[in-house]
C-alpha positions as CSV (number, residue, x, y, z in Angstrom):
1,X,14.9,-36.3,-3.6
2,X,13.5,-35.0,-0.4
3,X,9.8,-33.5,-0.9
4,X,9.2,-29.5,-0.1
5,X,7.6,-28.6,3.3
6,X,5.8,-24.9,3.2
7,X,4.4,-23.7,5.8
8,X,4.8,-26.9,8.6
9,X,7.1,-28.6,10.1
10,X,9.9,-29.7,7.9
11,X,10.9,-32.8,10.5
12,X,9.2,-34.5,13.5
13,X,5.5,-33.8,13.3
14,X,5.0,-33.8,17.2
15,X,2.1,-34.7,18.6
16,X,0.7,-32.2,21.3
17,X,2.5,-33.7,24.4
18,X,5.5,-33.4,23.1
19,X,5.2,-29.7,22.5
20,X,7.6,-29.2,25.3
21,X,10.8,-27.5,25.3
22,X,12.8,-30.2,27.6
23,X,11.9,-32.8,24.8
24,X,12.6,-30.5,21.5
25,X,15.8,-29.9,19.6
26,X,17.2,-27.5,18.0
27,X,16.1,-28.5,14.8
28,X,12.5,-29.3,15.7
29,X,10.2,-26.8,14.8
30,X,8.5,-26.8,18.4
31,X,12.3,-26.0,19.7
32,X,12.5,-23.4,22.5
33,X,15.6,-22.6,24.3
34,X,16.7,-23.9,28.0
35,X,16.8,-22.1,31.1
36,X,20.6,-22.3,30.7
37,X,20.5,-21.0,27.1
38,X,18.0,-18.6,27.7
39,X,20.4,-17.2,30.6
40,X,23.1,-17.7,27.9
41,X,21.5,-15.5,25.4
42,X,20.5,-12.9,28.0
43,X,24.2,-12.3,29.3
44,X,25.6,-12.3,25.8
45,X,22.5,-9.3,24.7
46,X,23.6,-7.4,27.8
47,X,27.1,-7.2,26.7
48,X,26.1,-5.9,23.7
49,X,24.3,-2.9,25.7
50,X,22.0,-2.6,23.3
51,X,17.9,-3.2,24.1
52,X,16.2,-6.5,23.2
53,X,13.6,-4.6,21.0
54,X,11.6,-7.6,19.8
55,X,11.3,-8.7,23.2
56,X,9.8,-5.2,23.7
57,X,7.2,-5.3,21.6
58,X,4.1,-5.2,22.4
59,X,2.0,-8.4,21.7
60,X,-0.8,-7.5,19.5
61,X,2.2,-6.3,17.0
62,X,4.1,-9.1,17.7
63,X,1.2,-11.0,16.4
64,X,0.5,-8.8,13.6
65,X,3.9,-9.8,12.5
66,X,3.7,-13.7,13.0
67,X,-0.1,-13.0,10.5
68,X,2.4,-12.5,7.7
69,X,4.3,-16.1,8.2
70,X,3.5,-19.6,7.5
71,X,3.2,-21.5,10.2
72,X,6.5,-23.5,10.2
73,X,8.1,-20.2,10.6
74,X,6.0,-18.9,13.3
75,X,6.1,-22.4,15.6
76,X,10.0,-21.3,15.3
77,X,9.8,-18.0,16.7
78,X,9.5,-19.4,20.2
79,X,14.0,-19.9,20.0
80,X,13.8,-16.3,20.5
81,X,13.0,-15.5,24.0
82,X,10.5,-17.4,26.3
83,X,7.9,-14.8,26.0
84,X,7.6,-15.8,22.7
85,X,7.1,-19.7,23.6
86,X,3.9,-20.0,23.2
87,X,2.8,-16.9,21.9
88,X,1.7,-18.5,18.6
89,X,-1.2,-19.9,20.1
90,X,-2.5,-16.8,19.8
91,X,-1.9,-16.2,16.3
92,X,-5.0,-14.8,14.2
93,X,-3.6,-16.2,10.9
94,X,-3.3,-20.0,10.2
95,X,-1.4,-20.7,6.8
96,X,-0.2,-24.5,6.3
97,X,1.1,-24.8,3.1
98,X,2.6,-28.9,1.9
99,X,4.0,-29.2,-1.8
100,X,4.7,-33.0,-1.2
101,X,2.7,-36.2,-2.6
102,X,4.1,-38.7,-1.3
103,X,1.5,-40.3,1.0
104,X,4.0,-40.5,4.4
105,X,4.7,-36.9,3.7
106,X,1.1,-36.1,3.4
107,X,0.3,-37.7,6.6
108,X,2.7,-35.9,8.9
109,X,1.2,-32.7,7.5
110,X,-2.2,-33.9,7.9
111,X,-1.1,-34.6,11.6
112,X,0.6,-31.7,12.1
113,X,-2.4,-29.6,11.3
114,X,-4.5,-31.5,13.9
115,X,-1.9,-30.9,16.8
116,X,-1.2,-27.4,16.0
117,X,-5.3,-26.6,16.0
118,X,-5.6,-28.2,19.1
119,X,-3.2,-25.8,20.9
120,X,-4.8,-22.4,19.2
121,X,-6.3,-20.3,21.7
122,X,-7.5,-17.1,19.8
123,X,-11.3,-17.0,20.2
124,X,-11.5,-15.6,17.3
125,X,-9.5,-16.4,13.9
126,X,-8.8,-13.7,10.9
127,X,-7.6,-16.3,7.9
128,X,-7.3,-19.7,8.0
129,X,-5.3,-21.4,4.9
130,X,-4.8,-24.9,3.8
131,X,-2.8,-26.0,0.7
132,X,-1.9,-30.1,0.2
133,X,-2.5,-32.9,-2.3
134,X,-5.9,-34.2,-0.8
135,X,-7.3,-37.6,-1.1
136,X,-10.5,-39.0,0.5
137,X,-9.5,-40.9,3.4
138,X,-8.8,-37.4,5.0
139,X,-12.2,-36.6,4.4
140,X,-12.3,-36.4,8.5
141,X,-9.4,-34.6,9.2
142,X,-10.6,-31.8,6.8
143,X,-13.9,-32.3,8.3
144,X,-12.9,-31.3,11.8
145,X,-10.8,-28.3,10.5
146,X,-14.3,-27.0,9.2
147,X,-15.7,-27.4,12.7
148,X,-12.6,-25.8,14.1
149,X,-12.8,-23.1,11.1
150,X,-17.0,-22.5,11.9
151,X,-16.2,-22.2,15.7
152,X,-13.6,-19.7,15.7
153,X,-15.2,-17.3,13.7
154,X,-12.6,-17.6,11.0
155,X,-13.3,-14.4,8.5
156,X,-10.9,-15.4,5.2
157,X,-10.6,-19.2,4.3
158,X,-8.8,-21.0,1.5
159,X,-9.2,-24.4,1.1
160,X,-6.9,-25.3,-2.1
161,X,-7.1,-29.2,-2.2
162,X,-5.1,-30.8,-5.4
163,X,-6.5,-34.2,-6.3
164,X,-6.0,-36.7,-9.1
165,X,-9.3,-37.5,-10.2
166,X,-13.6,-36.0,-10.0
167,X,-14.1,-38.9,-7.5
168,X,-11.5,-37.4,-5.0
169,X,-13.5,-34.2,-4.7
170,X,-14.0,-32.8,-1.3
171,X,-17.9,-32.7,-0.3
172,X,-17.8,-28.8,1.5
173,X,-19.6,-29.5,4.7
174,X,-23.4,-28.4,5.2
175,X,-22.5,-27.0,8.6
176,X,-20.6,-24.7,5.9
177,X,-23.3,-23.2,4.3
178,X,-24.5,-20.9,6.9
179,X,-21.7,-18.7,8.2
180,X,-22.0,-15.2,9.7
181,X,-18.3,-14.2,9.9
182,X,-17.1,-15.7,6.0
183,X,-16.1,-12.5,4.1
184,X,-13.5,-14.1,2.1
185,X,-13.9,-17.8,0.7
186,X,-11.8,-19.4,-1.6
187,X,-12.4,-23.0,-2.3
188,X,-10.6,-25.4,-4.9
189,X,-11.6,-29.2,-5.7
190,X,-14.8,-29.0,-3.1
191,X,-18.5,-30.0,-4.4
192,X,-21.1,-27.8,-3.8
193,X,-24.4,-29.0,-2.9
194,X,-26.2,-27.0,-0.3
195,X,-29.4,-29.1,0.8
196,X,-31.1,-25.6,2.0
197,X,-30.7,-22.1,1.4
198,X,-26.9,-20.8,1.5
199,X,-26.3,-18.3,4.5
200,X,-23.2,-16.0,3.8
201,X,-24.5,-12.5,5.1
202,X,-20.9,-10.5,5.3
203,X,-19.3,-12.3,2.0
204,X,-17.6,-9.8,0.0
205,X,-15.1,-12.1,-2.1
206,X,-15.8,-15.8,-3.7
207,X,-13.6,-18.1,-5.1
208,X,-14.7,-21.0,-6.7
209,X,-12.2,-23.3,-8.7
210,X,-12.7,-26.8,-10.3
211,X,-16.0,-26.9,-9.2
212,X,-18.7,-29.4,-10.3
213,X,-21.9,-26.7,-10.2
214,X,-25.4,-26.5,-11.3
215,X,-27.5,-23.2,-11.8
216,X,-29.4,-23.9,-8.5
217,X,-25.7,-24.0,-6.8
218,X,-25.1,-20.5,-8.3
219,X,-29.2,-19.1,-8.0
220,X,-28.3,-20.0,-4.2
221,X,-25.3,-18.2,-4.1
222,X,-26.7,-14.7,-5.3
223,X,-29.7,-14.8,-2.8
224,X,-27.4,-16.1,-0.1
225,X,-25.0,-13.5,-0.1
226,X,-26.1,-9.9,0.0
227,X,-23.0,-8.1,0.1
228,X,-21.2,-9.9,-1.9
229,X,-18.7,-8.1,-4.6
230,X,-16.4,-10.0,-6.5
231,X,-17.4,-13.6,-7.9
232,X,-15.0,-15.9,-9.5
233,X,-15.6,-19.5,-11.1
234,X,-12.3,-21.1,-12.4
235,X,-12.7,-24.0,-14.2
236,X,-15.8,-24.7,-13.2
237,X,-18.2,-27.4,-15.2
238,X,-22.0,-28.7,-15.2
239,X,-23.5,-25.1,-15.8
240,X,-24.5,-23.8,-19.1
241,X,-25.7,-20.5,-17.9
242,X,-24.1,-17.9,-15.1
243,X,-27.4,-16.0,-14.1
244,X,-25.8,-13.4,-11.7
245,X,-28.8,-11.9,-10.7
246,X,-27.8,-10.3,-7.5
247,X,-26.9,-6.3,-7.1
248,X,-24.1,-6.5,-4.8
249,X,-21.8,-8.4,-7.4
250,X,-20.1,-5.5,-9.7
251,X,-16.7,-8.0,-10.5
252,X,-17.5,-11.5,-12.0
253,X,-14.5,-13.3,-13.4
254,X,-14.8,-16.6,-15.3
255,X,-12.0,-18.4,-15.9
256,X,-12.3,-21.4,-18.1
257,X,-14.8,-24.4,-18.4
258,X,-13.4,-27.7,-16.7
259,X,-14.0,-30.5,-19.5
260,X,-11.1,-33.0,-20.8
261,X,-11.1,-33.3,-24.7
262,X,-12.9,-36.2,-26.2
263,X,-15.0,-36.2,-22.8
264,X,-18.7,-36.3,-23.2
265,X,-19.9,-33.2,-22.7
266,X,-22.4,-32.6,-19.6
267,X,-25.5,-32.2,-21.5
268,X,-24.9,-35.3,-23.6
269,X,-24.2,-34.0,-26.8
270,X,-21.2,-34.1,-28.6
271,X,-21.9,-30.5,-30.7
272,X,-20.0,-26.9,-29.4
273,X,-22.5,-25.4,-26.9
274,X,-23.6,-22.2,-25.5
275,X,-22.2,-20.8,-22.5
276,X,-24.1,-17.8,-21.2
277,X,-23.3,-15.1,-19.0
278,X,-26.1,-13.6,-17.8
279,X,-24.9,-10.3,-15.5
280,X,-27.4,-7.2,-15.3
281,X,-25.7,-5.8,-12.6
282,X,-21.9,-6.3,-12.6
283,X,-19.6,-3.4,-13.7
284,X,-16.9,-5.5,-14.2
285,X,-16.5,-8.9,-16.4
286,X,-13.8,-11.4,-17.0
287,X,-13.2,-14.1,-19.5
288,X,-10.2,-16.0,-19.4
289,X,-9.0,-19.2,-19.6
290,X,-9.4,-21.9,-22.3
291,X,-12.9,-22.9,-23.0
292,X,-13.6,-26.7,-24.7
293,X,-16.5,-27.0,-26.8
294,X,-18.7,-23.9,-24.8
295,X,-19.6,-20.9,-27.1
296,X,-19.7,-17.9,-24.7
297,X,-22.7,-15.7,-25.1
298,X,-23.3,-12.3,-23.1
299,X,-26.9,-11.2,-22.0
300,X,-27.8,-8.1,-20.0
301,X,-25.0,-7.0,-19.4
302,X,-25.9,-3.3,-20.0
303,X,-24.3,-2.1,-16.7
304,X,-20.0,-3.2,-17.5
305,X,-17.6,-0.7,-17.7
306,X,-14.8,-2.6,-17.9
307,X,-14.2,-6.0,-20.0
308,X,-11.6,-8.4,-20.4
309,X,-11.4,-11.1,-23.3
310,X,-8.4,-12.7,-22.6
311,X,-9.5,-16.4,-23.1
312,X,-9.5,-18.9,-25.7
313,X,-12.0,-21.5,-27.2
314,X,-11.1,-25.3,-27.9
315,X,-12.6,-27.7,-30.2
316,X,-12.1,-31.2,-32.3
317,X,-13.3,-29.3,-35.3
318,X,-11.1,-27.9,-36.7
319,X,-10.1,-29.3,-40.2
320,X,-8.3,-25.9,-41.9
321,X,-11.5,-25.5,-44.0
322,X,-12.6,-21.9,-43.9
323,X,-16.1,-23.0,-42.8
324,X,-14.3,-23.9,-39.8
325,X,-13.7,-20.9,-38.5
326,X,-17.5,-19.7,-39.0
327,X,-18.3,-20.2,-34.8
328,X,-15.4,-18.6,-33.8
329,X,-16.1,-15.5,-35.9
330,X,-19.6,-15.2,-35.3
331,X,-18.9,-15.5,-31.4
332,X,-16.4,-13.1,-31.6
333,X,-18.4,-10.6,-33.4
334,X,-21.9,-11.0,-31.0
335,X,-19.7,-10.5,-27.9
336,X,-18.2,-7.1,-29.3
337,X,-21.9,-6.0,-29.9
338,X,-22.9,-6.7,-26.4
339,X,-19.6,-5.2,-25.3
340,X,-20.1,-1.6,-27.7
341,X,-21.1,0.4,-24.7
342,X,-18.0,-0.3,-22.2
343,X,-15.3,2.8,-21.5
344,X,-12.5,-0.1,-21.1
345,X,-11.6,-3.2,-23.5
346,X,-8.7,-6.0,-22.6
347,X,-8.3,-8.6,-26.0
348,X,-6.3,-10.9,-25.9
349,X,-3.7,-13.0,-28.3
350,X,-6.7,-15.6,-29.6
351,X,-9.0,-13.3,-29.8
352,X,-6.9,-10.8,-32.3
353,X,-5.8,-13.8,-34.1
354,X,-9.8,-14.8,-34.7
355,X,-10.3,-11.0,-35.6
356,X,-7.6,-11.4,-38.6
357,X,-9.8,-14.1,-40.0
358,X,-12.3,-11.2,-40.1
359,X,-9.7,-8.9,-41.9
360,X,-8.7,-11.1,-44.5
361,X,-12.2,-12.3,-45.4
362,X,-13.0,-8.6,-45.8
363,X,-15.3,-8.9,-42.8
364,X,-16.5,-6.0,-40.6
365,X,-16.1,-5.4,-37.0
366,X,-19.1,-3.6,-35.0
367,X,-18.2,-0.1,-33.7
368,X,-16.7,0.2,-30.3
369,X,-17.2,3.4,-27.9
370,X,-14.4,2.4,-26.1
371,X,-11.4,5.4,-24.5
372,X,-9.0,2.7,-23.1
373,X,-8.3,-0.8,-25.0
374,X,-5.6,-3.3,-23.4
375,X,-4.2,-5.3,-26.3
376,X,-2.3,-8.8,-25.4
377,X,-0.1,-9.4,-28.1
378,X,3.8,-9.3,-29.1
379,X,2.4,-7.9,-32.8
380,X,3.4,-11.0,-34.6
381,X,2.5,-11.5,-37.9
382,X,-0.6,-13.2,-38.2
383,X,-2.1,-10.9,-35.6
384,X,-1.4,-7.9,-37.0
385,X,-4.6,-7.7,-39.5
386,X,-6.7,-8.4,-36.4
387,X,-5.4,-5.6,-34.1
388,X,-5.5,-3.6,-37.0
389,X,-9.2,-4.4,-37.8
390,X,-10.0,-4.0,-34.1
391,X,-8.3,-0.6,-33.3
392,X,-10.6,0.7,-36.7
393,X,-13.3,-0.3,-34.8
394,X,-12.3,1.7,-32.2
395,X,-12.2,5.4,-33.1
396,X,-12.4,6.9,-29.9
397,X,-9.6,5.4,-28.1
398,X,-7.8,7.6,-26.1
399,X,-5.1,5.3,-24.0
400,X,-4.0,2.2,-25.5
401,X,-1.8,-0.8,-24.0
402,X,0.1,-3.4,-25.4
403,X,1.2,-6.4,-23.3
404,X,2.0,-9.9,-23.1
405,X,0.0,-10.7,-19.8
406,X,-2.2,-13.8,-20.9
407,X,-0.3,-15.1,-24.0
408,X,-2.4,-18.5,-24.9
409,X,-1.8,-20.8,-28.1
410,X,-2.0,-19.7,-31.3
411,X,-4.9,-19.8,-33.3
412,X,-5.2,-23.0,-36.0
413,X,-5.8,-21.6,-38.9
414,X,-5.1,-24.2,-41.6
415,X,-4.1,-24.3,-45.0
416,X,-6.8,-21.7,-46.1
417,X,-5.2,-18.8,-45.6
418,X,-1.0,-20.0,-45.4
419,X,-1.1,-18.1,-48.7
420,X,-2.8,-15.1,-47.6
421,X,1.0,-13.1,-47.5
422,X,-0.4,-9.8,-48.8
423,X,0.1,-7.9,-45.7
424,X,3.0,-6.3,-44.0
425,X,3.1,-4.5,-40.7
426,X,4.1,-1.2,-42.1
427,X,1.2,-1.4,-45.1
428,X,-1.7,-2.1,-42.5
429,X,-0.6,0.9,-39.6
430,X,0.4,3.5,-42.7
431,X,-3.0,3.0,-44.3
432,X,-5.1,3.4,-41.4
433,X,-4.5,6.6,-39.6
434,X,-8.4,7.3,-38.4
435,X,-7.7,4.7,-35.4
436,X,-5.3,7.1,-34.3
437,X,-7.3,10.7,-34.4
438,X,-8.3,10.6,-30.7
439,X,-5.0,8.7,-29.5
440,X,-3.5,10.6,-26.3
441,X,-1.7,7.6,-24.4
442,X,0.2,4.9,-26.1
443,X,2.4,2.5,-23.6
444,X,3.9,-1.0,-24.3
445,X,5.3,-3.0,-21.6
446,X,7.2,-6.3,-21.4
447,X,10.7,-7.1,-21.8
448,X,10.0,-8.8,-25.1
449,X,10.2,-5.8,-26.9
450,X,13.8,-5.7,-26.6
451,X,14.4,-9.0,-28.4
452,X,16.0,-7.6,-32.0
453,X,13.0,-9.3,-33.9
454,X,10.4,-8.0,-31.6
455,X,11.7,-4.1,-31.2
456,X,12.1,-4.6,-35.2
457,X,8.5,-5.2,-36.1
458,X,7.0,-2.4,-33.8
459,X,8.8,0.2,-35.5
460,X,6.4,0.6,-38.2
461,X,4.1,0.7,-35.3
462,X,5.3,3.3,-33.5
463,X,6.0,5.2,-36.8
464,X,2.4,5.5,-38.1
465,X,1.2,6.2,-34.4
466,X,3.5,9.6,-34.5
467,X,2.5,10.5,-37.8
468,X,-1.1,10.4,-37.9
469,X,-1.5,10.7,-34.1
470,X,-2.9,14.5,-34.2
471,X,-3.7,15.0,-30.5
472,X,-0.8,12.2,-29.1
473,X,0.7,13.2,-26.3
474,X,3.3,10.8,-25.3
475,X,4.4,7.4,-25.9
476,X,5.4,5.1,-22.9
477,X,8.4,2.7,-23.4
478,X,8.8,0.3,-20.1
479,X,12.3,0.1,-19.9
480,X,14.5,-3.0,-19.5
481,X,17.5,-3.5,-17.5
482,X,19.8,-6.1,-19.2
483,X,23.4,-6.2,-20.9
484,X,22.1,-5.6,-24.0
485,X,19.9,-2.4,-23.2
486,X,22.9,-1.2,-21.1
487,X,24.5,-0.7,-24.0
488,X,25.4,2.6,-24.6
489,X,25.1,1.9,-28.5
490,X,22.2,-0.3,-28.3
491,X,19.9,2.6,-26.7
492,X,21.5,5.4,-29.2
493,X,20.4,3.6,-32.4
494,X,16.8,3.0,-31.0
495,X,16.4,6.6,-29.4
496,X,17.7,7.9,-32.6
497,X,15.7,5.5,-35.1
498,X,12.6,6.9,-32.8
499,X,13.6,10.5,-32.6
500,X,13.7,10.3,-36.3
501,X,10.0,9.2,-37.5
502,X,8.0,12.3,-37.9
503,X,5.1,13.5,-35.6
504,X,2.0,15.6,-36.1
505,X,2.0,16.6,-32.6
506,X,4.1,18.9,-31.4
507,X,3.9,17.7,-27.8
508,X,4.2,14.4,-28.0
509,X,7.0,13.2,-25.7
510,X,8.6,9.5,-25.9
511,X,9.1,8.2,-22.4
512,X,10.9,5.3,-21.2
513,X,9.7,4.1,-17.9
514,X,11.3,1.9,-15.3
């Protein structure tokens, strides 16, 4: 089976000399028409009488256009007139994209990236992309796209290298490090380790995924870049602490913690650690991603507004002994405390699940002051006493959403509480009308709730939501277009079995929204 090219040359990687269009074909990506064809093509467009309106264009649009294509595609535009023969040299945007791994297929792309950077003319670059399966004996290629990258002023890079191992990492270049035209860096599989100060002065966006880091790497980072807003770390590993200590950053995502299972963990020890996320100034936190053996722990973090637990944790622990579940529940409890002040919650699927282990010990949850709280969760059985538990915690809620956008395993909980069947979806909403008293907005998206099982089990939902919901003011139903909700009967019997739950406001309105 023939590997996918994106974004290059699909055949004949070319070197420069032969980026002439006597010696192309009309399959080669570097193919530009004849004299004779271009007459050809002319004649035939003036018997249509109609104007050549891409010719026409002017060429700072023309390039504007060519910014939104990889560069397979925009090598190609030369077939369609000869003003447009080399007119890629100019482009602003470089995006080489190779899906491949075998190493032939590799290489040609490698090659191909070389030849095409040594024909760019722009003095100046906008975005500069690279996506392949990297390995270290193109250490110097990469190398010299970094020079190339540094002297053209390039303002967005990505640098997405997939390797097979932590010895095949990609060493980011010191001559990296100090950069006054980087405002967007995205780098994946590259080591960090800055032998003097970091130098990013017009940064606004960071990127950092699969990253082996230290805190000096990240202390850096903050000093080094004064503007910067939004800070990611994907699977990053060697830090236990994130000390964002600069005023710029109001958006820190952290997604994941990149250790194997039964590896030794960084500091040695073979116990669940603490991860801390230390953020006085950010607005806006993240926490996603599955997390082995790291126990996340929030300090100062007075300033967020909007949070986002959509992650889960991972351990060999887990034996289905109640006293198992002690970390988890205690974790789980101090981040809520440190989150009490925020206007918006996101929880997500593990999370709820670890909340029900609250519920059915007869645990408490601390008080949120939350108006908006994002649920992710298809309301399946054994998360049902946690969202319940949860939404009591959250009395002031005013707009609540339920979707499936970061579903992650389930929970394990073990044999302890397989016989804990003394709640039903219907008992726990009925019984608990308080979480509703301030409700306003309640909207559930994702085609899921179509299934017959799913749409089934949110009934009792929806039922207790218009009955105690005092001040509700409508109910948001995303629609789904399939056979089955085409059916004229299909949507009767719903719309009536809705219609037919009684409300305790008299303006609330169910909606259903394409």
């Amino acid at each position: 089976m023939s590997e996918s090219l994106e974004g290059q040359a699909s055949v004949g990687y070319n070197s420069p000399t032969s980026l002439q269009p006597t010696q192309s074909s009309p399959m080669s990506p570097y193919y530009y028409p004849s004299d004779q064809e271009e007459h050809y093509y002319n004649s035939k467009r003036r018997k249509t009488d109609k104007p050549d309106r891409i010719s026409a264009l002017p060429d700072s649009l023309i390039l504007q256009i060519l910014s939104y294509l990889r560069m397979k595609e925009v090598i190609r535009t030369g077939i369609l007139s000869k003003r447009w023969h080399f007119l890629w040299t100019s482009a602003h945007t470089l995006i080489f994209r190779y899906s491949g791994q075998s190493q032939h297929g590799i290489t040609k792309f490698v090659t191909f990236i070389d030849d095409t950077l040594l024909l760019c003319q722009p003095s100046k670059l906008n975005k500069f992309s690279v996506d392949f399966h990297y390995n270290k004996r193109f250490i110097r290629h990469v190398n010299k796209w970094m020079i190339f990258v540094k002297n053209k002023c390039v303002e967005e890079l990505d640098l997405y290298l997939r390797t097979r191992g932590l010895d095949e990492l990609y060493g980011f270049p010191q001559l990296m490090y100090s950069n006054t035209c980087l405002k967007e860096l995205s780098l994946c599989n590259c080591n960090l380790v800055p032998k003097e100060e970091i130098n990013w002065p017009v940064l606004r966006v960071l990127d950092i995924r699969y990253a082996k880091l230290n805190g000096d790497v990240v202390d850096k980072i903050c000093l080094g870049c004064p503007v910067l807003e939004s800070l990611k770390f994907s699977m990053c590993r060697g830090v236990g602490r994130f000390d964002i200590d600069s005023r710029s950053v109001k958006k820190l995502v952290i997604s994941g913690y990149w250790q194997r299972e039964n590896e030794e963990s960084d500091d040695g020890e073979d116990e669940d650690t603490d991860l801390v996320v230390d953020a006085r100034y950010v607005t806006s936190l993240e926490i996603k991603g599955c997390f082995y053996k790291k126990i996340i722990v929030l300090r100062n973090v007075h300033a967020l507004v909007d949070a986002k637990l959509n992650f889960y944790r991972k351990t060999d622990d887990y034996d289905g002994d109640e006293n198992d579940f002690t970390i988890d529940e205690n974790m789980l409890k101090d981040l809520l405390v440190s989150l009490q002040h925020v206007e918006k919650l996101s929880v997500g699927t593990w999370c709820l699940q670890v909340f029900t282990i609250l519920e059915i010990r007869n645990l408490s949850c601390p008080r949120m002051r939350c108006k908006y709280l994002a649920l992710n969760t298809r309301l399946k059985k054994w998360e049902l006493p946690g969202i319940a538990i949860l939404l009591q915690s959250c009395p002031q809620v005013e707009i609540l959403n339920i979707n499936t956008e970061s579903l992650f395993e389930e929970y394990h909980f073990g044999c302890f509480f397989k016989d804990s069947n003394f709640f039903t979806g219907e008992s726990y909403w009925i019984s608990r009308p308080c979480w509703v008293l301030h409700l306003k907005t309640l909207r559930i998206d994702g085609a899921w709730i179509y299934d017959h099982n799913y749409f089934e089990n949110i009934f009792s939902f929806l039922q207790a939501v218009l009955k105690n919901g005092m001040v509700l003011e409508k109910i948001i139903i995303a629609s789904f277009k399939d056979e089955m909700w085409n059916s004229p009967g299909y949507y009767r019997r719903v719309a009536e079995k809705l219609l037919s739950f009684p409300r305790s406001s008299r303006d609330a309105v169910i909606l259903f929204s394409g």
